[in-house]
C-alpha positions, -999 to +999 in steps of 0.1 A: +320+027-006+286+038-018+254+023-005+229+001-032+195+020-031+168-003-042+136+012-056+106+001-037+080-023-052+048-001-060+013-016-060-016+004-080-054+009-074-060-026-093-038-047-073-050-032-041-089-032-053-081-077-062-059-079-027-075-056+000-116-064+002-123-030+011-140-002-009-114+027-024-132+050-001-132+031+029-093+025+021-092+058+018-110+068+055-084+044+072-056+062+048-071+094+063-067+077+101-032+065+097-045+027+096-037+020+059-006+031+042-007+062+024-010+065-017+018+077-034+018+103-062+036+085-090+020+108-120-001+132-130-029+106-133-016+078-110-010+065-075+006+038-059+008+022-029+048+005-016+042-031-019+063-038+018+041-015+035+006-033+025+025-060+031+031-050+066-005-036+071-019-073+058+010-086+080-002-068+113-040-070+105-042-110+100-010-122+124-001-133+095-025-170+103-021-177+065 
């Protein structure tokens, strides 16, 4: 029996910069503190964030009142 392994949804700097209304470096400060998920190297050029874990982060930050 093998087990399915499901490729995590990734979120880059755009996506974050439109849903998060905090400035790159300030995400980066709390990044730095272990209060925002940490950026993923996806290329040379690129990072990304795991959409479940913002999600999670947005999640515990708001008590999710939406």
């Amino acid at each position: 029996m093998q087990k399915e392994i499901t490729k995590p949804t990734l979120m880059l700097s755009d996506e974050i910069d439109v849903m998060i209304p905090y400035s790159r470096a300030h995400l980066y400060r709390l990044e730095d503190q272990g209060l925002f998920p940490k950026r993923r190297r996806i290329g040379p050029n690129r990072i990304a964030w795991v959409r479940s874990e913002v999600d999670q982060w947005l999640y515990n930050i708001t008590g999710d009142e939406s």
